[in-house]
N, C-alpha and C positions, 0 to 999 in steps of 0.2 A: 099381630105380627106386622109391626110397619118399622120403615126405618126412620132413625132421628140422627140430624145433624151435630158433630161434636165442632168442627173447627174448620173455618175456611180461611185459603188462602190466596188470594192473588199477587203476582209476580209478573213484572211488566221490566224487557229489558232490549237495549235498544243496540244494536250492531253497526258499529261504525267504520271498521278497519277487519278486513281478514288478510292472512297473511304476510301481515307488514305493508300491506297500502292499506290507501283508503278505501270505502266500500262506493264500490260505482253509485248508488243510493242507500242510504241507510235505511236500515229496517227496523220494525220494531218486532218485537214477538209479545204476545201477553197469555197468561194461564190464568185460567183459575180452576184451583186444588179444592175440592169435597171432601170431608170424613165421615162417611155416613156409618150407620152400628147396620151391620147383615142382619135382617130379621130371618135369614136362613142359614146362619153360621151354625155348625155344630151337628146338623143336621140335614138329611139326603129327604127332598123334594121333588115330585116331577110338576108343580104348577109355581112356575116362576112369575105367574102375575104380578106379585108384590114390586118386584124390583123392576118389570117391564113398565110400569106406569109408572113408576119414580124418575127415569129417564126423561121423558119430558118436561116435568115440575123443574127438576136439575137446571136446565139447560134455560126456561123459561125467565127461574128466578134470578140464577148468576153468569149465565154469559151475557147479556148487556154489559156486566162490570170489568170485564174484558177487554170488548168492544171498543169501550170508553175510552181504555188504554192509547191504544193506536195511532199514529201521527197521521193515518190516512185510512181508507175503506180498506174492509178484509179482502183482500186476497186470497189467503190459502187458508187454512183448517184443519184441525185432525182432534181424535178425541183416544184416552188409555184410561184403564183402570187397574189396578193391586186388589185382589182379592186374598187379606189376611186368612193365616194359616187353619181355620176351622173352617173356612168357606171353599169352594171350588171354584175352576174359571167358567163354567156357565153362570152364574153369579154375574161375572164381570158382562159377559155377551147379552144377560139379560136386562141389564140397564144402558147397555152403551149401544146395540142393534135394533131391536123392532122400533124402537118410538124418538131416541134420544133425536136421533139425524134429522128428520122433521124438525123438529124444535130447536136443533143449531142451526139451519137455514133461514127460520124463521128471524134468528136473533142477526142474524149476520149479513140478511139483506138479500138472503140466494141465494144458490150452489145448485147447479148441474151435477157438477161429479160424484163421484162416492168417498164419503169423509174418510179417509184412511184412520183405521185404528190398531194398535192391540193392547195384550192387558194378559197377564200372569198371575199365579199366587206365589206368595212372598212373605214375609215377617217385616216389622216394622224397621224402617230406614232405608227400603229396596229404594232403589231409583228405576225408572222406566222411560223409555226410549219413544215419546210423543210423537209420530210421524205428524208431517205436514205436508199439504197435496193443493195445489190451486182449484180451491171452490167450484170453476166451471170445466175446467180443461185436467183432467187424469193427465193426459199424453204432456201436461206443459211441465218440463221438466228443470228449469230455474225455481220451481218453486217447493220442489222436492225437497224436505230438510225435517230438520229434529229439533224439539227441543227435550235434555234429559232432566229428570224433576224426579225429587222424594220428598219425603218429610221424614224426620229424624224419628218421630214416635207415633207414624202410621203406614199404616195400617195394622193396627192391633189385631189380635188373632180374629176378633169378632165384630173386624170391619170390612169394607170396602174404601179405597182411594179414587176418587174418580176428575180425571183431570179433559177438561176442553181446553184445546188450544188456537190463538187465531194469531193471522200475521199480515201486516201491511204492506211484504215483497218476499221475495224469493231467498235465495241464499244470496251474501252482501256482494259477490261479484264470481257470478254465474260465469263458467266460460267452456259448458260441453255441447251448447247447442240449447236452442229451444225446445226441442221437439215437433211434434208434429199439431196441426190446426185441430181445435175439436170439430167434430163430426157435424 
């Protein structure tokens, strides 16, 4: 009962202009998309170990190529997964909560905060809603943002989608306030 990768994908795109100006700084965002096969699709489990130690390996092997992306050091963070229609969403919580967040921090140089995530089940082409959250500071609110990502032919009934995402700044021209200093 282990999972196997079908197809990755990363996606690296760069914000220059919101709104009709320029962006006070430009940002990059970068993803990288996993297709893994559920070794629990189809079937009701109460020991999710399989896919809780998968979550680190994930993170370990493909977020540096992310990373790489970037025009500058990560700033912010967030991670989602699609758990395909045989599978449920503790599926998704089990790969993306006990272990993964260690292992995105580790890739990404550090994080204080709590990597904002979430994750649904779906049929293949869903698109999901990637929060972004600045690595150190929850309360810093420029860096609050989304990036939204599918894949046209996943997640198959008897996958999971599992996306990390990182970013070099905030949204391109922030203008509700900071927020407040971390603690």
């Amino acid at each position: 009962m282990t999972a196997s990768l079908r197809k990755v994908l990363v996606i690296k795109e760069s914000v220059l202009a919101e709104a009709g100006s320029p962006a006070v700084r430009a940002v990059t965002r970068a993803a990288i998309m996993l297709i893994i096969t559920n070794p629990m699709a189809g079937r009701y489990e109460r020991d999710l170990a399989a896919l809780i130690d998968l979550g680190p390996l994930l993170a370990e092997q493909w977020l540096p190529q992310a990373v790489a992306l970037l025009e500058g050091p990560v700033v912010a963070y967030g991670k989602a997964a699609i758990v395909g229609v045989q599978g449920d969403i503790e599926h998704a919580a089990a790969v993306l909560h006990p272990k993964l967040g260690r292992a995105m921090r580790l890739a990404v140089g550090g994080g204080e905060a709590v990597i904002p995530s979430t994750a649904k089940v779906a049929s293949a082409g869903a698109r999901i809603d990637v929060p972004l959250g600045h690595k150190d500071n929850v309360w810093s609110f420029n860096e609050i943002d989304t990036m939204t990502l599918g894949v046209e032919d996943a997640p198959r009934p008897d996958e999971i989608l599992v996306v990390m995402a990182v970013s070099d700044g905030g949204r391109p021209d922030p203008r509700v306030g900071v927020g407040r200093a971390a603690a």
